[in-house]
C-alpha positions as CSV (number, residue, x, y, z in Angstrom):
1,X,-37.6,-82.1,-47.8
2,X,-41.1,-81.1,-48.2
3,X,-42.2,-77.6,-49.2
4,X,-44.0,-76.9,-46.1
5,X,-41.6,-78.0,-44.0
6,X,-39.0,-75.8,-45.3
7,X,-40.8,-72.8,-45.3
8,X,-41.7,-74.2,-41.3
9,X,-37.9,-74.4,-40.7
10,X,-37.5,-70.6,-42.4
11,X,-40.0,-69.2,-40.2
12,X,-38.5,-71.1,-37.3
13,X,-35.0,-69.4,-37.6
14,X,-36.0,-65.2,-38.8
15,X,-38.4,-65.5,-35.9
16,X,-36.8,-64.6,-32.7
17,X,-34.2,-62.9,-35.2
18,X,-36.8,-60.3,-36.2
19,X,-37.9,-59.8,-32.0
20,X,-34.7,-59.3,-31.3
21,X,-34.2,-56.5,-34.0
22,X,-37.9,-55.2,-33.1
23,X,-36.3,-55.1,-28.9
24,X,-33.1,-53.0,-29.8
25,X,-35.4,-50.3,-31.8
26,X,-37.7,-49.8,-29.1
27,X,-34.5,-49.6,-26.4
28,X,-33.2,-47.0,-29.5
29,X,-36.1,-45.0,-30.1
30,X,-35.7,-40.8,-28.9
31,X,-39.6,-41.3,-27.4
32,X,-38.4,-44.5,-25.6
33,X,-38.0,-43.0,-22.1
34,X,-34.3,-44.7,-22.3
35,X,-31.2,-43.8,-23.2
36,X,-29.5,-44.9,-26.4
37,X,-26.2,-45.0,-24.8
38,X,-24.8,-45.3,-21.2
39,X,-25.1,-41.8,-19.2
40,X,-21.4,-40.8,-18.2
41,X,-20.5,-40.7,-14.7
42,X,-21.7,-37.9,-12.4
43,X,-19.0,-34.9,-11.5
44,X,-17.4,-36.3,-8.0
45,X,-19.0,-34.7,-5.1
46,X,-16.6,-32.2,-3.1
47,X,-15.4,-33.2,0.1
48,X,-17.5,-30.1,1.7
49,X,-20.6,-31.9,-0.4
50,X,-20.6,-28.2,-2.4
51,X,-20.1,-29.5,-6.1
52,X,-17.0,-27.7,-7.3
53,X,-17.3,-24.5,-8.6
54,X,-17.7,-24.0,-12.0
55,X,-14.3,-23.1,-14.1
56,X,-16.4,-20.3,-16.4
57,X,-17.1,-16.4,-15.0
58,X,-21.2,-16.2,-15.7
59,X,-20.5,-14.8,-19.3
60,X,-19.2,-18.0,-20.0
61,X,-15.4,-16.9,-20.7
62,X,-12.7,-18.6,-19.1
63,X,-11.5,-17.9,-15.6
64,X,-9.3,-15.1,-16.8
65,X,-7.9,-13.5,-13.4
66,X,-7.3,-17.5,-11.9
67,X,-3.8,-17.1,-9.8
68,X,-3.8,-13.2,-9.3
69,X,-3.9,-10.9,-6.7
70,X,-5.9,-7.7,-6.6
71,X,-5.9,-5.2,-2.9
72,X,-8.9,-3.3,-3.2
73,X,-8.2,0.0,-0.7
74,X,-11.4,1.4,0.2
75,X,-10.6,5.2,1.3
76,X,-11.1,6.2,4.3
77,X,-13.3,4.2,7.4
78,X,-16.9,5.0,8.1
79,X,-15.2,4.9,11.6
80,X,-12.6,7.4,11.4
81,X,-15.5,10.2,12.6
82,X,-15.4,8.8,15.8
83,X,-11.3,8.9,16.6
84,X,-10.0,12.6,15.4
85,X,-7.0,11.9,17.8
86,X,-5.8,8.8,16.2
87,X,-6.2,9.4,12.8
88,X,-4.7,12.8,12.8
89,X,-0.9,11.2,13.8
90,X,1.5,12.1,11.8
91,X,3.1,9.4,9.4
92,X,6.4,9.2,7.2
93,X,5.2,9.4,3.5
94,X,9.0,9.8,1.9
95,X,8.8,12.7,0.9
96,X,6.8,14.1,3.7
97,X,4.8,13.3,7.3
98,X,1.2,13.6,6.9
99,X,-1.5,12.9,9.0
100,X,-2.9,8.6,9.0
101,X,-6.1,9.2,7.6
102,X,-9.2,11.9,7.1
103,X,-12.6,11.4,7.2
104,X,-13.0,11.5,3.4
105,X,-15.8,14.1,2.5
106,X,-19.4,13.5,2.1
107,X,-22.4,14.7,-0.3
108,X,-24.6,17.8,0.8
109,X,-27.2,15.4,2.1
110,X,-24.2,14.0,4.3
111,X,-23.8,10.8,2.4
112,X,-20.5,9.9,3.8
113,X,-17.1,8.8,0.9
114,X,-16.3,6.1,3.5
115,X,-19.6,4.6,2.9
116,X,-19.3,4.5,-0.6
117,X,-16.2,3.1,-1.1
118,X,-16.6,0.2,1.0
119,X,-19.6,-0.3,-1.0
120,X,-18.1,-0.2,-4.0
121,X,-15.4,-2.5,-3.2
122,X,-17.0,-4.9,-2.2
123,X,-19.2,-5.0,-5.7
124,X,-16.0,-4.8,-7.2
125,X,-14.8,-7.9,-5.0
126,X,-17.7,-10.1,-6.2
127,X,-17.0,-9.6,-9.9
128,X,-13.4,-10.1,-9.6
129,X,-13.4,-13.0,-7.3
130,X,-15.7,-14.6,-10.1
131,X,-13.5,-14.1,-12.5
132,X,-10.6,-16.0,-10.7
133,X,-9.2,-13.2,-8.6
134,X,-7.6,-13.7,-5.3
135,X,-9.1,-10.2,-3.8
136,X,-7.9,-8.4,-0.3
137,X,-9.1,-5.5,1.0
138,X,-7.2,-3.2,3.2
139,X,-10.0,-2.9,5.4
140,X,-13.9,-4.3,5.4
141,X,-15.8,-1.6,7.6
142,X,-14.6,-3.6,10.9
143,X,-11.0,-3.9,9.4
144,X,-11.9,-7.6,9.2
145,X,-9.5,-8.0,6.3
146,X,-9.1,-11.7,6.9
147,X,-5.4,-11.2,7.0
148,X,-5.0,-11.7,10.7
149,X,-1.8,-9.7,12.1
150,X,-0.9,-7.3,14.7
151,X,-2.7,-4.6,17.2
152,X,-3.3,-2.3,14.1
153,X,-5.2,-4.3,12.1
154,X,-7.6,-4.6,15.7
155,X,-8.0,-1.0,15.5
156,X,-11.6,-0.2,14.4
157,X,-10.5,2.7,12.0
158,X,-8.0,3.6,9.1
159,X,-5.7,1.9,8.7
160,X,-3.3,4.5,8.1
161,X,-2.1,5.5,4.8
162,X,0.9,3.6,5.2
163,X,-0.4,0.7,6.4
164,X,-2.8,0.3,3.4
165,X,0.4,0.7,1.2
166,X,2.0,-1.9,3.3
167,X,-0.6,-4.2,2.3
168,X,-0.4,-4.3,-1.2
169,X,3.4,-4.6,-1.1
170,X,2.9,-7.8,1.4
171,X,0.4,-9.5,-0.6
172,X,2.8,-8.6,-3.9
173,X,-0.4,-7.7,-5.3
174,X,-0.2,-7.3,-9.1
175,X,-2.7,-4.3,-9.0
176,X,-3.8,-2.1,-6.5
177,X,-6.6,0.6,-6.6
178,X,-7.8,2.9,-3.8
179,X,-11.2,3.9,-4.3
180,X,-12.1,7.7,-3.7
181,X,-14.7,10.1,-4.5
182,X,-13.9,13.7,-4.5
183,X,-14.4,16.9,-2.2
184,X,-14.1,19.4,-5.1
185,X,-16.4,22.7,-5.8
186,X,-20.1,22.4,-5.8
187,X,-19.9,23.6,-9.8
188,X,-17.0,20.7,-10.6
189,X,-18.1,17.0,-12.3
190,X,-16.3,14.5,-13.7
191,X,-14.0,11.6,-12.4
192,X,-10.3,10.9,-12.8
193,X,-7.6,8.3,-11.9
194,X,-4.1,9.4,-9.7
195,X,-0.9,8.1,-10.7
196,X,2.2,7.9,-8.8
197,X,5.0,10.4,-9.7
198,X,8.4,9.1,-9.9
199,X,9.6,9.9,-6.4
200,X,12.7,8.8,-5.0
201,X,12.8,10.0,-1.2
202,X,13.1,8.8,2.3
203,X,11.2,5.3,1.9
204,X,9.3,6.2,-1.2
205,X,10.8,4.7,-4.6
206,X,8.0,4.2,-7.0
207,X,10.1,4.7,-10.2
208,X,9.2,0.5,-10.8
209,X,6.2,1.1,-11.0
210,X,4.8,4.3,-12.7
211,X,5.1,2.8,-15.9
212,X,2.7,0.0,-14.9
213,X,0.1,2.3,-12.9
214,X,-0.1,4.5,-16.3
215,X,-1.2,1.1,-18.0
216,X,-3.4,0.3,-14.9
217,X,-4.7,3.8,-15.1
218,X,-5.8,4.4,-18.5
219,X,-7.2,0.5,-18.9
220,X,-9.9,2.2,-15.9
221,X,-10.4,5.6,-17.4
222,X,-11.7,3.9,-20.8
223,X,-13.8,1.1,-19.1
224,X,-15.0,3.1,-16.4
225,X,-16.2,5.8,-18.2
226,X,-17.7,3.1,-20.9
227,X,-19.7,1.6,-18.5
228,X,-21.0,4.7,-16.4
229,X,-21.5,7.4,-19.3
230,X,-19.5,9.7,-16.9
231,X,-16.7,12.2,-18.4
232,X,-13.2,13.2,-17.1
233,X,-13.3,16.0,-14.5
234,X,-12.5,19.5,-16.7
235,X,-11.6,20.9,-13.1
236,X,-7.9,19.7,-12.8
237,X,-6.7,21.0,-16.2
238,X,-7.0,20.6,-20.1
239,X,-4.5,17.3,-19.3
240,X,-6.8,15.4,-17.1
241,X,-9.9,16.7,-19.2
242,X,-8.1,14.8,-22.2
243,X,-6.9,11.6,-20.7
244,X,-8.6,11.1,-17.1
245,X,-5.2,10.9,-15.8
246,X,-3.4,13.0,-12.8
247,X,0.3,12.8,-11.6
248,X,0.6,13.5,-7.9
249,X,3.6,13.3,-5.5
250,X,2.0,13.9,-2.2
251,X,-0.4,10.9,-1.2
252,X,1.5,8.3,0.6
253,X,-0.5,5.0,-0.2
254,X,1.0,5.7,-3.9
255,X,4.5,6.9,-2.3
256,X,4.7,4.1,-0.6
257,X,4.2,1.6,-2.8
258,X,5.9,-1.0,-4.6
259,X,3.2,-2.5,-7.1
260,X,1.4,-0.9,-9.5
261,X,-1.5,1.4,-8.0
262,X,-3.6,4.3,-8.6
263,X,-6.4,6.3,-6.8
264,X,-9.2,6.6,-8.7
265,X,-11.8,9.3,-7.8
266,X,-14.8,8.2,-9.1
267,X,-16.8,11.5,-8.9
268,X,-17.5,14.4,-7.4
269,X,-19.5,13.8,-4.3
270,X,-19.9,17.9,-3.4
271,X,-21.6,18.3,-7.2
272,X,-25.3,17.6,-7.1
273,X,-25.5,15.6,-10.1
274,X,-22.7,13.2,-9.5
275,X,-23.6,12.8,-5.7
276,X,-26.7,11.6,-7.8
277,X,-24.9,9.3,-9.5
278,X,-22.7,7.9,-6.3
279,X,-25.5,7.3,-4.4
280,X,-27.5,5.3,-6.6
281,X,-27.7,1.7,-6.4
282,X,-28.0,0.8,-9.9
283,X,-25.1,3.4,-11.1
284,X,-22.6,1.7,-8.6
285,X,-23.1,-1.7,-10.3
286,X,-22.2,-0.1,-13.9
287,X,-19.1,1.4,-12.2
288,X,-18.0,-1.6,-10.6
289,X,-18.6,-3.5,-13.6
290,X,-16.2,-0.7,-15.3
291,X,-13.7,-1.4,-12.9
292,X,-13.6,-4.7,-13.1
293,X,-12.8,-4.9,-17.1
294,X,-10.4,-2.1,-16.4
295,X,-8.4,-4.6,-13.9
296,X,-9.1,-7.8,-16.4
297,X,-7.8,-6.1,-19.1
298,X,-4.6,-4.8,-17.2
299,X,-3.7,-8.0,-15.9
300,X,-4.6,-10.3,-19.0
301,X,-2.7,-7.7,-21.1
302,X,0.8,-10.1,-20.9
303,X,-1.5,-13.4,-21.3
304,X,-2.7,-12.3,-24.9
């Protein structure tokens, strides 16, 4: 064969070998405007159309709370003003009858506590429920509590002390907290959390679960004073000044109950500078955001 006919035959056959190369380098190429691989297939749409919700709390931690159950007990009822009669019956406590509710107390400007618990459980709602949390409240303002039931969850005030104890045990909630603010002395500051005492009377038996609220209870003191730069109240005694804790005996929604709970009081609303605190916007968020490690740590403590 000639020597121009073999180097025509060469030519002939690297050709379209050398296009084709030059086509997958261009299809290849970052600045091609085409993917270098197949995209994967898109998340399948929810059957509401709402893409599924996303399995990370917006710090980008796991779900930590997924599969429990926190009641939320808002003291008192911005309502309860308006029916002295009803809320002023008398109710079996265990170790005593005491009356279904109060009014809760309010600041000097008249800032009512009713107000500001519901507000701050439902802030408190929001974070938990984002971190997994199955979250009922023992009442909502309207005691819409989604929970459906009978003529005293229609009632537009309360509910009664042991009603909201009631609810926590129904729901087998694995933590409880009734949120408070305090009536104390104009000169007092500080906030503290209320354990049960282990009383055995009547229908009250809380010796299950005192150990538990003591865990439930200092978890909050640490994060909630952490996160609002607020001190124990020095008014109830060198104890609660050191610890943030109180024991009491005498309040029926911890009596009552039969998973772990505490009150905590998160200031006093009769002190100028802490009604300062309570009714400011920004201030609720940092303790709601202090309540809600409080409870995450608490419940995650056996995951660990």
């Amino acid at each position: 064969m000639s020597r121009p006919r073999r180097a025509f035959l060469v030519v002939a056959v690297l050709l379209p070998c050398a296009l084709v190369a030059l086509a997958v380098l261009h299809l290849t190429r970052p600045d091609s405007g085409r993917p270098a691989a197949r995209p994967e297939p898109a998340e399948p749409a929810s059957p509401s159309g709402v893409a599924p919700a996303s399995p990370e709390s917006p710090d980008g931690d796991a779900r930590p709370l997924a599969g429990t159950v926190v009641v939320l007990d808002p003291g008192h009822h911005p309502a309860n003003r308006e029916h002295p009669e009803a809320i002023s019956r008398q109710v079996d406590v265990g170790t005593h009858r005491k009356a279904c509710d109060t009014t809760g107390t309010a600041t000097e400007a008249g800032r009512p506590e009713a107000e500001f618990t519901l507000d701050l459980a439902r802030r408190v709602r929001e974070r938990l429920e984002e971190r997994g949390a199955r979250v009922v409240l023992t009442q909502d303002g309207d005691r819409g509590d989604g929970r459906g039931g009978g003529p005293e969850r229609a009632r537009p005030y309360g509910p009664c002390i042991d009603e909201r104890a009631r609810i926590g045990n129904e729901e087998q909630a694995d933590a409880v907290v009734s949120l408070h603010a305090d009536g104390s002395g104009p000169t007092h500051r500080g906030f503290h959390v209320i354990l049960p005492a282990a009383v055995h009377e009547g229908e009250a038996d809380t010796r299950a679960i005192t150990e538990p609220s003591r865990a439930l209870g200092a978890r909050l003191v640490e994060h909630f004073a952490r996160a609002t730069g607020t001190s124990p109240a020095t008014y109830l005694g060198p104890r609660t000044a050191d610890s943030g804790l109180d024991v009491r005996d005498d309040l029926g929604g911890l009596n009552l109950s039969t998973v772990p709970k505490v009150f905590l009081e998160c200031g006093n609303m009769r002190n100028a500078q802490d009604a300062a605190l309570l009714t400011d916007d920004a201030w609720r968020d940092r303790a709601a955001r202090g309540i809600t490690e409080g409870l995450t740590e608490f419940l995650t403590a056996d995951r660990a």
